[in-house]
C-alpha positions as CSV (number, residue, x, y, z in Angstrom):
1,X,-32.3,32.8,-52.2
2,X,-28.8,32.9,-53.1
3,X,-27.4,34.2,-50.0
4,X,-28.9,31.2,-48.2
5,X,-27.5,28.5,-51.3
6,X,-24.1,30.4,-49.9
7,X,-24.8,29.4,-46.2
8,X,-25.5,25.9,-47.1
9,X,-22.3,25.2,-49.2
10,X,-20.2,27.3,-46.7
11,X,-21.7,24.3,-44.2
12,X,-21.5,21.4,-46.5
13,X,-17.6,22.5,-47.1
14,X,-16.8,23.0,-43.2
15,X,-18.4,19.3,-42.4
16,X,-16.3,17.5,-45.3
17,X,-13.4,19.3,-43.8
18,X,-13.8,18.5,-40.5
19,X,-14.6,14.5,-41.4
20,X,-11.0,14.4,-43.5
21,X,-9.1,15.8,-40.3
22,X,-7.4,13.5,-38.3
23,X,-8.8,13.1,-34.4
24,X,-7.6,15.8,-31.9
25,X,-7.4,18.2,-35.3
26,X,-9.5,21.1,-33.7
27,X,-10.9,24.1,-35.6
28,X,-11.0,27.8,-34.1
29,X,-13.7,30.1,-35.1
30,X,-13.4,34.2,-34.5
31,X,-16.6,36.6,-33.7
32,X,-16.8,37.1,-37.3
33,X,-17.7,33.5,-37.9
34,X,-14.2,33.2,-40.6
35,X,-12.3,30.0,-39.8
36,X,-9.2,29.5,-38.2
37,X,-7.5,26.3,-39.2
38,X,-5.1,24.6,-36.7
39,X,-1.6,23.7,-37.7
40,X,-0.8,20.0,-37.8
41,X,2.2,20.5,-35.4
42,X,-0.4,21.7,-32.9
43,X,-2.4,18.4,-32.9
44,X,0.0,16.0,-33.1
45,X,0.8,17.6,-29.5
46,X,-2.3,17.4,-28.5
47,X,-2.7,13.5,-29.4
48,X,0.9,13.0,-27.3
49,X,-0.5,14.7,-24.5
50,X,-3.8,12.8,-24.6
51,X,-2.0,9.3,-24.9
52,X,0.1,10.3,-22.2
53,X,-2.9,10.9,-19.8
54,X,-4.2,7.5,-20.8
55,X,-1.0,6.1,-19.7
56,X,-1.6,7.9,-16.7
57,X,-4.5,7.0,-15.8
58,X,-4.3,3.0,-16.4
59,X,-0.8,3.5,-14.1
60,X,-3.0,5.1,-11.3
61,X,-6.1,2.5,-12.0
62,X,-3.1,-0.4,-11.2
63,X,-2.2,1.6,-8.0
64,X,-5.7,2.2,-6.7
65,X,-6.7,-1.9,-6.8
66,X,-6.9,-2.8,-3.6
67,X,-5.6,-6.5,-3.8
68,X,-2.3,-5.2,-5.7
69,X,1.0,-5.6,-3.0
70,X,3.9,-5.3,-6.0
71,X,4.5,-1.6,-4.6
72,X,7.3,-1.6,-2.0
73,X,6.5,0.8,1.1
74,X,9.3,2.4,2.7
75,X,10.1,1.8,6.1
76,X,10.4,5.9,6.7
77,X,7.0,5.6,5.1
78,X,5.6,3.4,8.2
79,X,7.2,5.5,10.5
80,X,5.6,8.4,9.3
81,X,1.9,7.1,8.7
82,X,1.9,5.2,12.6
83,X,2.3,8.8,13.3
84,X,-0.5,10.3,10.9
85,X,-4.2,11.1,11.6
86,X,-5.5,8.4,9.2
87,X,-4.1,5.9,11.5
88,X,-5.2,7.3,14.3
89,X,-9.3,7.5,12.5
90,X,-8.7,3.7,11.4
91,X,-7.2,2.1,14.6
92,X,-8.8,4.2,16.9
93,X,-5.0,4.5,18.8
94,X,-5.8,0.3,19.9
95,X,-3.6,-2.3,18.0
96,X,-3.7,-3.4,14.6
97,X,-4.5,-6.6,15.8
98,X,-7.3,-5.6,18.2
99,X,-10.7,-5.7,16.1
100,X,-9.7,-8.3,13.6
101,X,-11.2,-11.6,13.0
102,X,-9.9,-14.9,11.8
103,X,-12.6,-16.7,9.1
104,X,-12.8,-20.1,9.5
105,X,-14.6,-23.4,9.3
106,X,-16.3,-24.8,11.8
107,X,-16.8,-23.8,15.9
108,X,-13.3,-24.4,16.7
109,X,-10.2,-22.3,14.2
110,X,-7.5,-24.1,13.6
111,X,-4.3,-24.4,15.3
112,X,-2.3,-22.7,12.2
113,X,-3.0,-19.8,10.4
114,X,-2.9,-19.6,7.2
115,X,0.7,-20.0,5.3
116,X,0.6,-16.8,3.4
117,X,-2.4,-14.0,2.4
118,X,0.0,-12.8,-1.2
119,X,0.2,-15.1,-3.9
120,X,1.9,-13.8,-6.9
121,X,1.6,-10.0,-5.7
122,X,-2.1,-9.9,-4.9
123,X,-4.4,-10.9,-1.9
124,X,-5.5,-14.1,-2.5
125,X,-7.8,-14.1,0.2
126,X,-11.0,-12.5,1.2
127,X,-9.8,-12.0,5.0
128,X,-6.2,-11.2,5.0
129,X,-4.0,-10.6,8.1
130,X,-4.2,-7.6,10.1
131,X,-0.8,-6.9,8.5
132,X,-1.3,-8.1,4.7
133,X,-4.6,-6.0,4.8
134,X,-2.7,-2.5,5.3
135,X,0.2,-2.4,2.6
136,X,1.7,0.8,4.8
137,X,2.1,-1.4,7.9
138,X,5.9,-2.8,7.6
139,X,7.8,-5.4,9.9
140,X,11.4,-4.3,10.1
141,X,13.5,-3.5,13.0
142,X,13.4,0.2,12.4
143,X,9.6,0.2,13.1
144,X,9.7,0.0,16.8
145,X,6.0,1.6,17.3
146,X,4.6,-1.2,15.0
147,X,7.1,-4.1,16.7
148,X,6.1,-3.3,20.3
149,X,2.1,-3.9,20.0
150,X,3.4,-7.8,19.5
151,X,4.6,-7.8,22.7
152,X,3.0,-9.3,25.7
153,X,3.7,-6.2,28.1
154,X,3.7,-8.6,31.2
155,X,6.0,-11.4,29.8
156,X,7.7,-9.4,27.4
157,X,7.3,-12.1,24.3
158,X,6.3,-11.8,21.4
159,X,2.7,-12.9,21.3
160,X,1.1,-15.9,19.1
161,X,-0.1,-16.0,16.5
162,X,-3.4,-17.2,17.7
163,X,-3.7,-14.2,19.0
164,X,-2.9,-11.6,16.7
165,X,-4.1,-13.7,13.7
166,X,-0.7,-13.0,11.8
167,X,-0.2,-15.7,8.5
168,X,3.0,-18.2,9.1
169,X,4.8,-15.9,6.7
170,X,4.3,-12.5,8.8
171,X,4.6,-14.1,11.7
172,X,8.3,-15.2,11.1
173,X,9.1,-11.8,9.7
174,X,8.0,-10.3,12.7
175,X,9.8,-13.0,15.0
176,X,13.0,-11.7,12.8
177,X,12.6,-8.4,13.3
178,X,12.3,-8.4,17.1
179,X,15.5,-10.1,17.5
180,X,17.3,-7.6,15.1
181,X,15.8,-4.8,17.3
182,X,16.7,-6.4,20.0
183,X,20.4,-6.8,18.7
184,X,20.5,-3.6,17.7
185,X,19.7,-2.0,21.1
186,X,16.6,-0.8,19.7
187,X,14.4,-2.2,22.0
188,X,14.2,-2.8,25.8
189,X,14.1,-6.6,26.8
190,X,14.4,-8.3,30.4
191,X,17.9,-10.4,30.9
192,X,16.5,-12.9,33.1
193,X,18.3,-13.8,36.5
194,X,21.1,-16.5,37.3
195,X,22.0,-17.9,40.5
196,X,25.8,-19.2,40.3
197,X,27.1,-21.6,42.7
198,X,30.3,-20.0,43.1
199,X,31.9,-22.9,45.2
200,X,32.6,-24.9,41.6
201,X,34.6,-22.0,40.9
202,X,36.7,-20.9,43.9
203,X,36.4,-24.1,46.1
204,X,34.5,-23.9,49.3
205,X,35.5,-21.3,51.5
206,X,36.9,-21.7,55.3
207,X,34.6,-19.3,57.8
């Protein structure tokens, strides 16, 4: 009878101990069953350590939102992931243009597309433009891969955008960006062809 009053106090004691300690205080126990009490150094790591994996975590829970467009891609980045097998599965190797869809009211869209699908860094819209939709897709005159499937290949301009669906905003960024490339030497363009009248020049000449 006593041995088992023992048992119960030994419990009661270990419980009051354990409610007094502060959280992430653990307690080891050996095979023996003695206790081993861990130093307060020792948890006050562990609380860092579990506060900093909060922080983490609501970091990577801002990144994974869909709608959120603060991060800044790299161009490099674009380069790389035109190049990558997840473009390649989402695309299907056909422009980013191809498959998508303008939403609007009424049989007939309008003449305009929208003026902007980012309003205060987020997607404020439920059917964004095929560029606004992929934050990894970026219009600058280093991206030539990206740049060329705006451009008509039989006229060589760059297309409307009625066509591709681009927002106003896109649109001129990609409008700017071909004529940098095309400054630049980076891309190929037609000069188109003159006919002179060389007789306001040199006067007409004697057969």
């Amino acid at each position: 009878m006593s041995f088992i009053r023992l048992l119960f106090h030994e419990f009661v004691s270990v419980s009051r101990q354990s409610l007094l300690k502060p959280p992430g205080y653990r307690t080891l126990y050996t095979q023996s069953g003695s206790l081993l009490q861990q130093d307060q150094p020792a948890a006050e790591a562990i609380d860092e350590e579990s506060a900093s994996r909060e922080e983490d975590e609501k970091s990577e829970g801002t990144r994974v939102n869909p709608k959120d467009r603060t991060r800044i891609i790299p161009v490099e980045t674009s380069i790389r992931y035109l190049t990558s097998q997840a473009y390649q599965q989402t695309y299907h190797g056909e422009p980013v243009w191809k498959q998508y869809r303008r939403n609007h009211k009424g049989l007939y869209p309008p003449s305009k597309t929208r003026k902007t699908c980012i309003r205060q860094g987020k997607i404020s819209t439920g059917n964004p433009c095929p560029i606004c939709r992929d934050e990894y897709l970026v219009l600058d005159h280093n991206n030539i891969n990206l740049i060329k499937q705006f451009i008509s290949e039989q006229t060589g301009k760059v297309l409307s955008y009625q066509i591709t669906g681009l927002c106003q905003k896109r649109h001129l960024e990609l409008l700017v960006a071909v004529e940098r490339a095309m400054d630049y030497g980076l891309l190929k363009f037609d000069v188109p062809f003159r006919e002179f009248d060389y007789s306001e020049y040199y006067g007409e000449q004697k057969q």
